[in-house]
py3Dmol code that shows the C-alpha trace and the ligand (Angstrom):
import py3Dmol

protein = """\
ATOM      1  CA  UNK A   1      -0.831  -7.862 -16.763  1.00  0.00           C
ATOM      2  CA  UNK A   2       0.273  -7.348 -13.233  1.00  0.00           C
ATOM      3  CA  UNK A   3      -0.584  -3.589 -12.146  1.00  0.00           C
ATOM      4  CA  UNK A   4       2.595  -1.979 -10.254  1.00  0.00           C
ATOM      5  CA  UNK A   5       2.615   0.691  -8.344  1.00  0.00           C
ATOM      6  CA  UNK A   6       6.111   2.230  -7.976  1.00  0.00           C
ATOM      7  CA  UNK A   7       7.058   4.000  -4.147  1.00  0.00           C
ATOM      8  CA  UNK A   8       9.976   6.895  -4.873  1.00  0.00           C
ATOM      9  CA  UNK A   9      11.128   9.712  -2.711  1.00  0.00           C
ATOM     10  CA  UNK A  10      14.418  10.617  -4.741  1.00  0.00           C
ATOM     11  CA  UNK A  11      16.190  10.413  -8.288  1.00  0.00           C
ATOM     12  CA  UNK A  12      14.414   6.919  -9.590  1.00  0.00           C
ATOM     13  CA  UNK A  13      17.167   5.290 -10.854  1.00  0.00           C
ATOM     14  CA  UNK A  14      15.126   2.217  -9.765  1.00  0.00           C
ATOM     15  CA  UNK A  15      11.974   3.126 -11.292  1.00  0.00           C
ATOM     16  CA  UNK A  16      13.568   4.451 -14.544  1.00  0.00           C
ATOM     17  CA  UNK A  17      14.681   0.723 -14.640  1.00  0.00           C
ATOM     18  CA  UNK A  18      10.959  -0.323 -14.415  1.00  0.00           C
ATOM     19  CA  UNK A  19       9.935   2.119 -16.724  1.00  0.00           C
ATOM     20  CA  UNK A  20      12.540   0.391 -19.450  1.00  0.00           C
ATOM     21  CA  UNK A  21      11.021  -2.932 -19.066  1.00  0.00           C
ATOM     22  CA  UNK A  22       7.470  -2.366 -18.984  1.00  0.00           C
ATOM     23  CA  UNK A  23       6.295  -1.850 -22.513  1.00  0.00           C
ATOM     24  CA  UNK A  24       7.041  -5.141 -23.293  1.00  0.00           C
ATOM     25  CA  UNK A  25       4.039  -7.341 -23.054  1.00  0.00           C
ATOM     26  CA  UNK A  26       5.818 -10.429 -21.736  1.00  0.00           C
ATOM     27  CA  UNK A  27       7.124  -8.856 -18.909  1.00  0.00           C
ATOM     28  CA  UNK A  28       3.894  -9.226 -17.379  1.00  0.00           C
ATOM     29  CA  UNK A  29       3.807  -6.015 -15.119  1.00  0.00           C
ATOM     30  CA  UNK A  30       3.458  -2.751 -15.935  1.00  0.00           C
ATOM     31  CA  UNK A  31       3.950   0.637 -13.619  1.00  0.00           C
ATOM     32  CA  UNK A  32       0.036   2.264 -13.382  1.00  0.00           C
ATOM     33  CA  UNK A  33       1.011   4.627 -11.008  1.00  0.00           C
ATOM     34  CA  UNK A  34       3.893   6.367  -9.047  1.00  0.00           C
ATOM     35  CA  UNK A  35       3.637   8.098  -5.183  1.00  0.00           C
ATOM     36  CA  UNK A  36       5.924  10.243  -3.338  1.00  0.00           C
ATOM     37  CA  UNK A  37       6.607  12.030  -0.445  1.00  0.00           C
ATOM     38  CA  UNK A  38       8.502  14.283  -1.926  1.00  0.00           C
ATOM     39  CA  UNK A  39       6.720  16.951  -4.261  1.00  0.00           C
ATOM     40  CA  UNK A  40      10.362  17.532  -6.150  1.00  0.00           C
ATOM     41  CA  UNK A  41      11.292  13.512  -5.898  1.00  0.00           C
ATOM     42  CA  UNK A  42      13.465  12.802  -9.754  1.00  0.00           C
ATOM     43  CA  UNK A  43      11.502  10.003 -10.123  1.00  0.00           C
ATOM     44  CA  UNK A  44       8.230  11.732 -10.560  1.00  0.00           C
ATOM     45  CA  UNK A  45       9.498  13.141 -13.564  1.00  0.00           C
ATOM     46  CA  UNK A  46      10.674   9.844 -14.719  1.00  0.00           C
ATOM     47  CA  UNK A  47       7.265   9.059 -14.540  1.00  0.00           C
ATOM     48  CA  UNK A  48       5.246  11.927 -16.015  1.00  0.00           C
ATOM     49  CA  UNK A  49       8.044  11.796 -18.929  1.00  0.00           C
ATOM     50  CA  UNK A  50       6.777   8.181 -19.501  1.00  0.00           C
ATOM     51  CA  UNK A  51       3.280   8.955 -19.205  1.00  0.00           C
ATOM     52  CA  UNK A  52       2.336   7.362 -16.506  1.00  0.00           C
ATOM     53  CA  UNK A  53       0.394   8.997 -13.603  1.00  0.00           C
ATOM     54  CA  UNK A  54       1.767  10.630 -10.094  1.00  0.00           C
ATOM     55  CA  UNK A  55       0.685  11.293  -7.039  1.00  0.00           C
ATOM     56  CA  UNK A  56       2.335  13.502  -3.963  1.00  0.00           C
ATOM     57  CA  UNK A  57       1.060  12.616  -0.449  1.00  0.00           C
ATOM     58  CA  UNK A  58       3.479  14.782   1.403  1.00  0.00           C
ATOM     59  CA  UNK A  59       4.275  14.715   5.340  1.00  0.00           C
ATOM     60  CA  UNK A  60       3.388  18.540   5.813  1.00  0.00           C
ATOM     61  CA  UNK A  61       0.040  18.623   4.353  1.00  0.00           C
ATOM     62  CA  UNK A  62      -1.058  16.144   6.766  1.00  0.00           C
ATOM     63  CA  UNK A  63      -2.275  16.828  10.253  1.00  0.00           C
ATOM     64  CA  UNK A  64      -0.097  14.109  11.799  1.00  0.00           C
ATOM     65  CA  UNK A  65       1.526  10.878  11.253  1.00  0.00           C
ATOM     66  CA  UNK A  66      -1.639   8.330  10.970  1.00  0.00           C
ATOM     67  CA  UNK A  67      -3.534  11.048   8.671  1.00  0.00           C
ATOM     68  CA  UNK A  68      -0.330  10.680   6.423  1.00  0.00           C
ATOM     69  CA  UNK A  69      -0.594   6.693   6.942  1.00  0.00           C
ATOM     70  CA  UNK A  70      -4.259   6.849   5.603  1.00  0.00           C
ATOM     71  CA  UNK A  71      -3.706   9.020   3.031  1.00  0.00           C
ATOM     72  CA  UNK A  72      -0.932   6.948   1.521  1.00  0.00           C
ATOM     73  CA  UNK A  73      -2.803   4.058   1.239  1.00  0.00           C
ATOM     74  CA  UNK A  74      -5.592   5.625  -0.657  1.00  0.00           C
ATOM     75  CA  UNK A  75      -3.419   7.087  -2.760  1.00  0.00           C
ATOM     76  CA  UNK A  76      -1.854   3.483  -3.479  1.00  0.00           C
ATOM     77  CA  UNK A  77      -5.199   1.988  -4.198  1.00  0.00           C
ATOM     78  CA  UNK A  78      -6.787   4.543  -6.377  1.00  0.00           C
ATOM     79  CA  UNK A  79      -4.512   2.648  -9.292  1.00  0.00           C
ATOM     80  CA  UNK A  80      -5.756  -0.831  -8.230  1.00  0.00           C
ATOM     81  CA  UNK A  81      -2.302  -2.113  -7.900  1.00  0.00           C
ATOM     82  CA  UNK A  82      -1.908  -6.058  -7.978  1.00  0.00           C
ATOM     83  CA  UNK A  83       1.439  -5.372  -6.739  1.00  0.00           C
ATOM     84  CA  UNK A  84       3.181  -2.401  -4.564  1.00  0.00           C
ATOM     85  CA  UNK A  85       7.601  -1.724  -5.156  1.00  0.00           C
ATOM     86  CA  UNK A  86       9.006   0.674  -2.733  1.00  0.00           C
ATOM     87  CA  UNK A  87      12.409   1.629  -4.828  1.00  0.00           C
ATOM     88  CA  UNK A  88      14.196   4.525  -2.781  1.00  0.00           C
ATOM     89  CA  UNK A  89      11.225   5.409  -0.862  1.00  0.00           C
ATOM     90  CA  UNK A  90      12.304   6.614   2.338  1.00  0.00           C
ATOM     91  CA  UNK A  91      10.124   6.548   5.161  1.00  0.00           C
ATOM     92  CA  UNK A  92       8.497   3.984   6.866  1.00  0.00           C
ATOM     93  CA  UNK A  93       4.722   2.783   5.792  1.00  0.00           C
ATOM     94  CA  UNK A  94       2.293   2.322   8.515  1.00  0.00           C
ATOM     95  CA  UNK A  95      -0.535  -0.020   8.767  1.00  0.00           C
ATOM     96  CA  UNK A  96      -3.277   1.155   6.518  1.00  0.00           C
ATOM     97  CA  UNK A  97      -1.104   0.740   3.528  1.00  0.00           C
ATOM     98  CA  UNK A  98       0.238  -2.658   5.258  1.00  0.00           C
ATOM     99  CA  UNK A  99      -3.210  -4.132   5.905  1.00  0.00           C
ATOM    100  CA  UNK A 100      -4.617  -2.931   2.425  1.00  0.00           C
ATOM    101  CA  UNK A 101      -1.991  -4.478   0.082  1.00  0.00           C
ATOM    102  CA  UNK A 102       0.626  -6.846   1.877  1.00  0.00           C
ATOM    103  CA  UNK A 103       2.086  -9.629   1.549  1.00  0.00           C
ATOM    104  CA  UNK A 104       2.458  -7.939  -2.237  1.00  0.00           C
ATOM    105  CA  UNK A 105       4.670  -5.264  -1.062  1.00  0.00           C
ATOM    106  CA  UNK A 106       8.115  -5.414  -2.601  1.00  0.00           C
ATOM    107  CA  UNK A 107      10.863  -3.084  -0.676  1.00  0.00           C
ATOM    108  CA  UNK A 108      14.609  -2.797  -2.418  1.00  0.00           C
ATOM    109  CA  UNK A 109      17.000  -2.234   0.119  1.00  0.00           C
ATOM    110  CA  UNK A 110      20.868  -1.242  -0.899  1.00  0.00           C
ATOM    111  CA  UNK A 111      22.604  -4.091   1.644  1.00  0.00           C
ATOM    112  CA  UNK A 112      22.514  -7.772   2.425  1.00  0.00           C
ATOM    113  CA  UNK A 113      19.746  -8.010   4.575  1.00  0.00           C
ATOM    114  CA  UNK A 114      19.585  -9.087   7.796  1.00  0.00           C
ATOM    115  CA  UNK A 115      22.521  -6.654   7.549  1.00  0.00           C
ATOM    116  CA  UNK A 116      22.533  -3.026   7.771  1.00  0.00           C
ATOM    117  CA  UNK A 117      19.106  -1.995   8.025  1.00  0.00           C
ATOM    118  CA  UNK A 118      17.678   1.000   8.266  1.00  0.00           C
ATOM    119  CA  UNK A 119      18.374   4.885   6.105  1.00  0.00           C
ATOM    120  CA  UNK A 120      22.152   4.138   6.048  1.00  0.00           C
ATOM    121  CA  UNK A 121      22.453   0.550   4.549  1.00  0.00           C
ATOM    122  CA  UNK A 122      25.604   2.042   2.063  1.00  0.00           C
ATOM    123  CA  UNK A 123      27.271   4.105   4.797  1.00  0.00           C
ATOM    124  CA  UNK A 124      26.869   1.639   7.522  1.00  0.00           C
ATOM    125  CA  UNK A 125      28.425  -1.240   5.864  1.00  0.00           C
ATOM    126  CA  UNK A 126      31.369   0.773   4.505  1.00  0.00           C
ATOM    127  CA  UNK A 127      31.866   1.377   7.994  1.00  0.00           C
ATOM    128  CA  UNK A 128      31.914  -1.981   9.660  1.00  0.00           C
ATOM    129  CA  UNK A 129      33.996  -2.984   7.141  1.00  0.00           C
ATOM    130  CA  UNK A 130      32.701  -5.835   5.385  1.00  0.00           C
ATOM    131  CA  UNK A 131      34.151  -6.667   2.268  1.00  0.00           C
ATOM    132  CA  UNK A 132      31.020  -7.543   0.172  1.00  0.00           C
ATOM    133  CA  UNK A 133      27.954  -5.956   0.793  1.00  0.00           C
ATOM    134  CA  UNK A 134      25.371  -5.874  -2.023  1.00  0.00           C
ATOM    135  CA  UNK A 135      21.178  -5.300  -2.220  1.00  0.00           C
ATOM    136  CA  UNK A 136      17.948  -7.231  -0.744  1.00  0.00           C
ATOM    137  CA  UNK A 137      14.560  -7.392  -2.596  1.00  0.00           C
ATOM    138  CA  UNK A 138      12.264  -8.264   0.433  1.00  0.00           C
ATOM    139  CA  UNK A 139       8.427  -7.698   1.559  1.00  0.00           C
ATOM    140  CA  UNK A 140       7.414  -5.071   3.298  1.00  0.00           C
ATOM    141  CA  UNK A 141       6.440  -6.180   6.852  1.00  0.00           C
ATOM    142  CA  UNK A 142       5.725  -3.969   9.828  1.00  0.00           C
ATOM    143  CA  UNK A 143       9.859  -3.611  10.995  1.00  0.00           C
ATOM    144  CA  UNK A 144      12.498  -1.671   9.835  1.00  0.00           C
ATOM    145  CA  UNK A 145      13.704  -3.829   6.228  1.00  0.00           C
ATOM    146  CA  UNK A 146      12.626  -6.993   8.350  1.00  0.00           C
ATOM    147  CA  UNK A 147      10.475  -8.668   5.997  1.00  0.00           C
ATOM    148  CA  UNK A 148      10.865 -12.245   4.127  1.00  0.00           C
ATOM    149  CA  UNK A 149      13.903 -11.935   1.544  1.00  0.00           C
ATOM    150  CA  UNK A 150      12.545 -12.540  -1.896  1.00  0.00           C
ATOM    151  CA  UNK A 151      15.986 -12.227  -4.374  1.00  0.00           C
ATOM    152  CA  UNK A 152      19.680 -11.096  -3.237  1.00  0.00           C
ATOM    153  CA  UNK A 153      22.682  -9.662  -5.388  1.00  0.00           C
ATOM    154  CA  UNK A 154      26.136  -9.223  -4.518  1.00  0.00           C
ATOM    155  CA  UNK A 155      28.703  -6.910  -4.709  1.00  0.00           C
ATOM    156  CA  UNK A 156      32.429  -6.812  -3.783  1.00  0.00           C
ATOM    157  CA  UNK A 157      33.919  -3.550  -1.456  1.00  0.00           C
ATOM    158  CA  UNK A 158      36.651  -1.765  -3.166  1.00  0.00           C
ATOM    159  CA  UNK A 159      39.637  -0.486  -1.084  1.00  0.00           C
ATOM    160  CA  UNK A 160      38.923   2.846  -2.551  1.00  0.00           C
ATOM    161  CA  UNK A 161      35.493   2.509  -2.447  1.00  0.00           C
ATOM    162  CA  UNK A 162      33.597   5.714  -0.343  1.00  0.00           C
ATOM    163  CA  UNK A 163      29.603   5.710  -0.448  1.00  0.00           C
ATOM    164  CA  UNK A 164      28.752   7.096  -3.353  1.00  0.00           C
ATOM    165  CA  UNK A 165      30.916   4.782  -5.221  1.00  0.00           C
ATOM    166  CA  UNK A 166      29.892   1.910  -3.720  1.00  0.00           C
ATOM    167  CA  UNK A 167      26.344   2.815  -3.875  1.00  0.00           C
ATOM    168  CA  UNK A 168      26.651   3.466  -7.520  1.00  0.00           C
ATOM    169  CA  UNK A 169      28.094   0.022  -7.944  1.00  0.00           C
ATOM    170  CA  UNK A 170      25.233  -1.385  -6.087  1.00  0.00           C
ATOM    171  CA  UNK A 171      22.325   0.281  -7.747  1.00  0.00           C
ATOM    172  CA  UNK A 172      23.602  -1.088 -10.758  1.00  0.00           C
ATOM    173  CA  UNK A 173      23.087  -4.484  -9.711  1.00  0.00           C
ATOM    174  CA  UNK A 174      20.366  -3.939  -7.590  1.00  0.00           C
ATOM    175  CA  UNK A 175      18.182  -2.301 -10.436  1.00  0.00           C
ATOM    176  CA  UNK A 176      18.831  -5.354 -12.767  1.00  0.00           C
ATOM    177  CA  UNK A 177      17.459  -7.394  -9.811  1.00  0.00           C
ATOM    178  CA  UNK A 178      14.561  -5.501  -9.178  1.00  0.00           C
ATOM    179  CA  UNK A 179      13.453  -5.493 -12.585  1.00  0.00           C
ATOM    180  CA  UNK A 180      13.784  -9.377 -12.519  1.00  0.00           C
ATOM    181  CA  UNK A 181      12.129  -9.941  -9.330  1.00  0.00           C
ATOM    182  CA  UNK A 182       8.678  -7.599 -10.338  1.00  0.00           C
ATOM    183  CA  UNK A 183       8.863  -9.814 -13.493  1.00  0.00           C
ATOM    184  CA  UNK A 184       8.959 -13.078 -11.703  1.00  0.00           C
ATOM    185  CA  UNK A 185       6.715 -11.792  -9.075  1.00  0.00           C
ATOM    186  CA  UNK A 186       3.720 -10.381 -11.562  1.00  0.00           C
ATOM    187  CA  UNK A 187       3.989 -13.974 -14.437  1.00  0.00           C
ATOM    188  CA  UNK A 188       4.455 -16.490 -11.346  1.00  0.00           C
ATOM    189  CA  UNK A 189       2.757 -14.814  -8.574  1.00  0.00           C
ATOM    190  CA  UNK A 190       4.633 -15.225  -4.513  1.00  0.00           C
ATOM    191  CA  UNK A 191       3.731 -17.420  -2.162  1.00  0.00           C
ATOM    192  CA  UNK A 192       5.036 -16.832   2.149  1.00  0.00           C
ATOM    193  CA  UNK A 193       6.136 -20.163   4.016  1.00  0.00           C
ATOM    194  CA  UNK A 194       7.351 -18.332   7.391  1.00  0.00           C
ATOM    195  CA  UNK A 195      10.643 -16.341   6.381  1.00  0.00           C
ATOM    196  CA  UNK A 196      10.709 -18.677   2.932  1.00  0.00           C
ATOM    197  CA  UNK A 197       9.357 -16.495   0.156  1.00  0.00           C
ATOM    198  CA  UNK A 198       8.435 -19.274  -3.015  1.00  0.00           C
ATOM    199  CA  UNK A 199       8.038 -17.264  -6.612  1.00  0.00           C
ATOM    200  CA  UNK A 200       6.313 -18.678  -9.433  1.00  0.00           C
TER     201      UNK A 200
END
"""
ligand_1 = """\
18
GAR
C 18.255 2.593 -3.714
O 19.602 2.161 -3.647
C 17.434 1.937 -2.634
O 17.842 0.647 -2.330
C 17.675 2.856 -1.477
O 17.635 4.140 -2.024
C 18.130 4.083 -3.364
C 17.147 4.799 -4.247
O 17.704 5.059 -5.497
N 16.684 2.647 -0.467
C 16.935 2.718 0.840
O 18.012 3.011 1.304
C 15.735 2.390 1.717
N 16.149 2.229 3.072
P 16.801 5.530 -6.721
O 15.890 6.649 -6.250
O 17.780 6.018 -7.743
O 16.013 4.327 -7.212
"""
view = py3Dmol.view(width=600, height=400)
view.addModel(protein, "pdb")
view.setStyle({"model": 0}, {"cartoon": {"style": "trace"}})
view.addModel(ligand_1, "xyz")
view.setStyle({"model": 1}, {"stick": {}})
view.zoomTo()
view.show()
């Protein structure tokens, strides 16, 4: 069984998906650990609910930004993860954690990648104006949500539509392709060609 280590800084709607899917031996992964930067993040609930073990490696308790860097990473690897899923975990990871575990870094990012990067992905597509917009499973790489696009889902902009509605509408899609894409990922393994990201 692939071991997954789930990234969260808020509610975990992402995770909770993870969590469903899990305890079902052929679904070949299973979470083994979650991390946060936030000491009150929902999804470390989620996670202690479910029995499976947390760890906090928060900003402030660090002296500065590469102490925070190192820190992360060891917290990763203490669960010997096969594979790493940042879902909602919002700030960027440095090199230690990088060098340690990539290419098997999965990031979920709420827009169609190369579009709308970045903190905003929701707000900033609403506000351009595009009419479909939807979420990118990618790996991490050292940018900002610039690394090799492993799955894609889609979802249509409703006239009415402000962020939180359209963000709802995305997470549900975008949690049905995460939980795919781990799956895929820990039974078939990944393999990088340049930007071309082969699974299975
Ligand atoms: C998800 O939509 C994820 O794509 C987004 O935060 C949400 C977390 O929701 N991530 C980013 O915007 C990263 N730039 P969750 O905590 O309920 O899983």
């Amino acid at each position: 069984t692939c071991r997954v280590v789930v990234l969260v800084s808020g509610a975990g709607s992402n995770l909770a998906a993870l969590l469903a899917a899990h305890g079902d031996p052929a679904y070949g992964a299973r979470v083994v650990g979650v991390v946060s930067d936030k000491p009150a993040a929902g999804g470390l609930t989620l996670a202690r609910t479910a029995g499976v073990p947390t760890a906090v490696v928060a900003p402030q308790d660090f002296a500065d930004r590469p102490a925070w860097d190192v820190a992360l990473a060891e917290s990763i690897g203490v669960f010997h993860p096969d594979l790493v899923v940042c879902a909602g975990f919002m700030r960027i990871i440095g090199s230690p954690t990088l060098e340690r575990f990539a290419p098997r870094i999965l990031n979920t990012h709420p827009a169609l990648l190369p579009s709308f990067p970045g903190a905003h992905g929701v707000r900033d597509a609403l506000a351009y104006g595009v009419r479909v917009t939807g979420c990118t499973v990618h790996l991490l790489d050292a940018g900002v949500d610039t690394g090799p696009i492993v799955a894609q889902g889609v979802v249509g902009v409703e006239p009415d539509d402000d962020e939180a509605s359209l963000h709802e509408r995305i997470k549900a899609v975008e949690r049905e392709l995460l939980v795919r894409t781990v799956g895929e990922v820990a039974r078939g393994g990944l393999r990088v060609e340049g930007r071309r990201v082969v699974v299975g």
